[in-house]
C-alpha positions, 0 to 999 in steps of 0.5 A: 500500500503506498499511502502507508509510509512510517516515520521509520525505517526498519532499523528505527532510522528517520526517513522521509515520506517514501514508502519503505519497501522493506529493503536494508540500506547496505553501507559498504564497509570502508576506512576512514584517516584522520591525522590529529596532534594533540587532538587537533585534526590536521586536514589532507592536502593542508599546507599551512603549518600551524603549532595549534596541530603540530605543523609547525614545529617551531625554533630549534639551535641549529647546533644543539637542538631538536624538536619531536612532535607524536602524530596519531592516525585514527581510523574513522571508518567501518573497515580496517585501515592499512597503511600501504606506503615503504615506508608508512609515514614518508617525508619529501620536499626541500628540507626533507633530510631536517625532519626524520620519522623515529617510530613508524605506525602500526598497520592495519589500524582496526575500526575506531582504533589509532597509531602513532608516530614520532617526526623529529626536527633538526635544523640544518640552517638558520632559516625556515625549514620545509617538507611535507609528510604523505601518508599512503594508505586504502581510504579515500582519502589516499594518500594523506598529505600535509606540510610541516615547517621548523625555524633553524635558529643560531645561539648567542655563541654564533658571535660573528653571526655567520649561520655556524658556530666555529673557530672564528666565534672561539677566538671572536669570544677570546679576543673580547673578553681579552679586552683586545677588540671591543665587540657589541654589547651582544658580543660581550654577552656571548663571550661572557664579559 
């Protein structure tokens, strides 16, 4: 009877005025990626880093720092999620050799399920530093890309501020607190005098 049209379908999901002719609406089963820092989900294809989601990885010394940010990929479909790429979390782009991948995620991720993984930044110059991270895998969403940026920074022992810290900074400090060259006022403060 057409005119009989219940509110509900068989499951008791809300449907509009259509009759139901008693079919079961079949989701096929599928995965989903999400990529999330700290709880905040970073989009597929995003290529403005931002420290609010762990894209951007701030300053580090380029002589003795280093910075390790923890991704989580999260399954948000109804199928098991595998990560396909050699490796998993691949990074590429211009500076690609400052940002290493340290602990690679697991695969499969099962349904409502996640993994993890470790990029960990070290600053080859005193600039902005560029790459961008793809994560192959089965979804629709394949493969999963974004951009992440660091600053390489030079310490105050960079006293000639030539980008590297050397032999000439050394005796630069020397000389000053020497008292043989007067130096800037940041210059003393490096060499300590």
């Amino acid at each position: 009877n057409a005119a009989y049209a219940p509110d509900t379908d068989q499951r008791g999901v809300s449907r509009d005025a259509s009759p139901d002719i008693g079919a079961y609406e079949y989701e096929a089963p599928a995965p989903g990626i999400d990529v999330r820092y700290d709880g905040h989900s970073i989009t597929s294809g995003d290529t403005s880093p931002s420290t609010t989601d762990g894209t951007d990885f701030g300053s580090a010394d380029i002589v003795v720092g280093a910075v390790d940010h923890t991704f989580s990929i999260h399954n948000t479909g109804n199928a098991d999620l595998t990560l396909s790429g050699i490796p998993k979390v691949a990074i590429s782009g211009s500076n690609a050799a400052d940002f290493t991948v340290t602990a690679q995620p697991s695969s499969p991720v099962e349904q409502d399920s996640s993994t993890t993984f470790t990029i960990h930044f070290v600053p080859s110059a005193a600039d902005t530093r560029t790459a961008t991270v793809s994560i192959a895998n089965d979804s629709s969403e394949n493969p999963y890309t974004f951009s992440i940026e660091g600053t390489g920074s030079v310490s105050a022992w960079d006293v000639n501020d030539d980008g590297k810290i050397d032999v000439l900074d050394v005796r630069l400090c020397l000389q000053i607190a020497e008292g043989a060259i007067p130096g800037t006022p940041e210059q003393r403060a490096a060499a300590d005098v």
